[in-house]
C-alpha positions as CSV (number, residue, x, y, z in Angstrom):
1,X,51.5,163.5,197.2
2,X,49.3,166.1,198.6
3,X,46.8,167.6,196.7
4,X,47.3,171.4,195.8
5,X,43.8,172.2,196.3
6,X,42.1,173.8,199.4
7,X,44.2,175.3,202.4
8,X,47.5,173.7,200.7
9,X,46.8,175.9,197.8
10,X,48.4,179.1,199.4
11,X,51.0,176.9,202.0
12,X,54.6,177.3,201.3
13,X,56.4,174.6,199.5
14,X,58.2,174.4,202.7
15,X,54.6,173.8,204.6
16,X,53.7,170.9,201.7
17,X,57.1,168.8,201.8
18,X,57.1,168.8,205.6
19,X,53.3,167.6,205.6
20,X,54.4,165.1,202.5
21,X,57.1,163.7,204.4
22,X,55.4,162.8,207.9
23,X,51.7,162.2,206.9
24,X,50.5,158.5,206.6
25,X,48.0,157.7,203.9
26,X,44.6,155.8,204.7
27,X,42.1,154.3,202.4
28,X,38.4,154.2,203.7
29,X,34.8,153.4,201.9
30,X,32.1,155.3,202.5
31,X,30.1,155.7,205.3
32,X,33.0,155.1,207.8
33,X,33.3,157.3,211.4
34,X,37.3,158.7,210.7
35,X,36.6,159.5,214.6
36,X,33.6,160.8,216.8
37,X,32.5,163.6,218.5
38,X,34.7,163.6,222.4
39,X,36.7,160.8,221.1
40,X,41.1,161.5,221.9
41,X,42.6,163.5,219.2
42,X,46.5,163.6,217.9
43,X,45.8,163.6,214.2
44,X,44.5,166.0,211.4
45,X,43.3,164.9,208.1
46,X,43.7,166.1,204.6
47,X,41.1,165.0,202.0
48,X,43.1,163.9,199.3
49,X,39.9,162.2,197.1
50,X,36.0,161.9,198.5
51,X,34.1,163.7,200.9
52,X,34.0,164.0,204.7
53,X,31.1,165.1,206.4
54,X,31.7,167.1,209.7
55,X,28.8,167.2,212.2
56,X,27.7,167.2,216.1
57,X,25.1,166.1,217.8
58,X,22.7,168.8,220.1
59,X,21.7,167.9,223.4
60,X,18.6,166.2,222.6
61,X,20.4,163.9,219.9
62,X,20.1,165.4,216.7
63,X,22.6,165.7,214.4
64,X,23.8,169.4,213.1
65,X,25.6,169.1,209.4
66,X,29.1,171.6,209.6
67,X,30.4,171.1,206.6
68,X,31.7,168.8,203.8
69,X,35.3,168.4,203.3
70,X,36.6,167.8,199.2
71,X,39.9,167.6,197.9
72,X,42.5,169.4,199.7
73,X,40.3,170.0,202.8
74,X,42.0,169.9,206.4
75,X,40.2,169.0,209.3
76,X,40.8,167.8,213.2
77,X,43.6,170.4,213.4
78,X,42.6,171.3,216.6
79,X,44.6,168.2,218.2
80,X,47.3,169.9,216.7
81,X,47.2,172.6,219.1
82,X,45.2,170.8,221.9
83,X,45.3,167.1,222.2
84,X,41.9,166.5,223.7
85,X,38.7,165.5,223.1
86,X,37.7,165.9,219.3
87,X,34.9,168.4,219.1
88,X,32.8,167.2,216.2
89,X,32.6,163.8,214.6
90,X,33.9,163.1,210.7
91,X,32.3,160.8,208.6
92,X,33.2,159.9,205.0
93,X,30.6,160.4,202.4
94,X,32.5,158.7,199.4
95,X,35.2,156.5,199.1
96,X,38.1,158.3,200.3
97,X,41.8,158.6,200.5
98,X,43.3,160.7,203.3
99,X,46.4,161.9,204.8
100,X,46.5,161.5,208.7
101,X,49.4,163.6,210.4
102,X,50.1,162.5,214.1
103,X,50.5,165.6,216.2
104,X,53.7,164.3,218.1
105,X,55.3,163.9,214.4
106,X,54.6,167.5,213.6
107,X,55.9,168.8,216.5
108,X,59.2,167.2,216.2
109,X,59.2,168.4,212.5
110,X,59.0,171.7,213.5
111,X,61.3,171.9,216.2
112,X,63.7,172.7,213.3
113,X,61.6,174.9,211.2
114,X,59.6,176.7,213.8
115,X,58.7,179.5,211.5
116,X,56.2,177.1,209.8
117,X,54.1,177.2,213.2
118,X,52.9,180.8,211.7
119,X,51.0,178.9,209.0
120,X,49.5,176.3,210.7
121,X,48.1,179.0,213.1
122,X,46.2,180.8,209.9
123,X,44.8,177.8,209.6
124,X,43.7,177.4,213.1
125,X,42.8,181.3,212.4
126,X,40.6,181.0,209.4
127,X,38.7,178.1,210.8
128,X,38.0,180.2,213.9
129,X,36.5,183.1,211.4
130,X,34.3,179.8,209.5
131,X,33.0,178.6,213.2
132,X,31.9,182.3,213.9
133,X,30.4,182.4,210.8
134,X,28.3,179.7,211.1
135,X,27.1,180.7,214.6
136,X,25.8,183.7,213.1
137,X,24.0,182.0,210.4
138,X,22.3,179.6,212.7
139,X,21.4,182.2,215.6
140,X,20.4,185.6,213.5
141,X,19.3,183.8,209.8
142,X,15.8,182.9,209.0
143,X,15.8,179.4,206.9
144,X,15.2,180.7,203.2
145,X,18.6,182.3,203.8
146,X,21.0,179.3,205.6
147,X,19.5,177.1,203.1
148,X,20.4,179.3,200.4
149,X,24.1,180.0,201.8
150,X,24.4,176.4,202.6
151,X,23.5,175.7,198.9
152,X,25.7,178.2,197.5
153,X,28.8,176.5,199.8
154,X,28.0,173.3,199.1
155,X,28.0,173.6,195.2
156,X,30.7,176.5,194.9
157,X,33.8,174.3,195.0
158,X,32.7,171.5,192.6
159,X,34.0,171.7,188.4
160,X,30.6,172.3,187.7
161,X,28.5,174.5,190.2
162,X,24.8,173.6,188.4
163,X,25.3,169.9,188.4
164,X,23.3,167.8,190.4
165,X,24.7,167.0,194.2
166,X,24.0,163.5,196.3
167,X,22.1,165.4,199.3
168,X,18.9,164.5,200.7
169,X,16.4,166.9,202.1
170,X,17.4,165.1,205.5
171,X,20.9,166.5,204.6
172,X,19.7,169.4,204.0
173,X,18.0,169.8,207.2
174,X,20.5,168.4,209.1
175,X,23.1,171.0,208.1
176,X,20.2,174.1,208.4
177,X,19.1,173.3,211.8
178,X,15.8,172.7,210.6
179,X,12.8,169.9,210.3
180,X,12.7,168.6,207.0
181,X,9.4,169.4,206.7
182,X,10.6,172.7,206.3
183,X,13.4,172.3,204.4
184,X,10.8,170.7,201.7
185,X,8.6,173.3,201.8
186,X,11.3,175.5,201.2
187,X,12.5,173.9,198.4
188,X,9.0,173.3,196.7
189,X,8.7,177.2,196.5
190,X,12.1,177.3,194.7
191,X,11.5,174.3,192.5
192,X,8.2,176.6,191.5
193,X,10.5,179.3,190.8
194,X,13.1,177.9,189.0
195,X,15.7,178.0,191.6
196,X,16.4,174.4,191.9
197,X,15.5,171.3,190.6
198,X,15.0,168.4,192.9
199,X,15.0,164.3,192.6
200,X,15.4,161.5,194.7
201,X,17.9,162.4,197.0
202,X,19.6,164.7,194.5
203,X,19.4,168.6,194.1
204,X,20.5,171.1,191.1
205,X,20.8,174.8,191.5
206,X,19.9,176.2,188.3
207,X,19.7,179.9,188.7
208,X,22.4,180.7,191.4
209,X,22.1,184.4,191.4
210,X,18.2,184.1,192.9
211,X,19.9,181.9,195.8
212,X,22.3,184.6,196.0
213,X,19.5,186.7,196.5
214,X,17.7,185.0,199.1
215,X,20.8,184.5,200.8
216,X,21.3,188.5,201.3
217,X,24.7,188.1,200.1
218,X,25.8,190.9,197.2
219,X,28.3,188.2,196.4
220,X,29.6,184.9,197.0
């Protein structure tokens, strides 16, 4: 069954059985490419257990962190709209188990309940508003403050927000935009603080409001 996490939290029952009953469910380690960046896409994904890293590559080769996908995460549902070239590559992070739906399955579903269409297009919607957002961030945000959102994110969906997370400060800097020099420079002057605690590729927010903070967000 699906998990009732995520962007299935607020789908319609109606939305959830049709997924259920047309998604095929895949079992892969860690550290597996689910697809890559310009490869054909027909499928989207739901993250059912584990963690999918999304991520691109700039011109000159370097890879730009998106975003990490948990529990009830959906992601490649732009071949749902527009088979084509996949615009980002997905990689899993943990052991994962995943629900693949084919796009020409979920057409044919909802040939007979069309009015679903309207919530697979908020979807396409809301990940529109998180691409926009992100551009922002990147463009108009000095470093202190995308590594401090990209903290807060990265920690704000988890059971417990202050406990320790598997990221190294090449992570980090992947997902910023940033050397890791930097990004470790950065992170010395919070350790100092208090902000966060740091270990071998591990990190712990311990005072969350001080990230909030730096972050310029009033809250998150």
């Amino acid at each position: 069954m699906l998990p009732e996490t995520g962007f299935l939290e607020s789908a319609s029952p109606e939305l959830v059985a049709l997924l259920n009953s047309i998604s095929v469910v895949l079992e892969r380690p860690a550290n597996t490419v689910l697809f890559s960046e310009n490869d054909a896409g027909d499928a989207l994904y739901i993250v059912g257990q584990g963690a999918v890293e999304i991520s691109v590559l700039s011109e000159d080769g370097r890879k730009l962190g998106l975003e990490i996908m948990r529990r009830g995460s959906v992601f490649g549902e732009i071949a749902l709209f527009d088979p084509g070239p996949r615009t980002a590559t997905a990689t899993t992070i943990e052991a994962c188990t995943l629900y693949i739906v084919r796009n020409v399955d979920l057409l044919k579903a909802m040939r007979d309940t069309p009015e679903l269409s309207l919530e697979l297009l908020r979807l396409a919607g809301s990940r529109m508003r998180w691409m926009n957002m992100q551009l922002h961030e990147y463009v108009f945000l000095a470093l202190p403050a995308r590594l401090a959102r990209k903290l807060l994110h990265l920690t704000s969906e988890t059971a417990d927000a202050t406990k320790a997370f598997a990221l190294s400060q090449s992570d980090l800097a992947d997902f910023t935009g940033a050397t890791r020099e930097a990004v470790s420079r950065t992170l010395a002057v919070w350790k100092h603080r208090g902000i966060v605690e740091t270990g071998r590729g591990k990190l712990t927010v311990l005072d969350r409001e001080a990230l909030r903070q730096v972050a310029g967000l009033d809250d998150f």
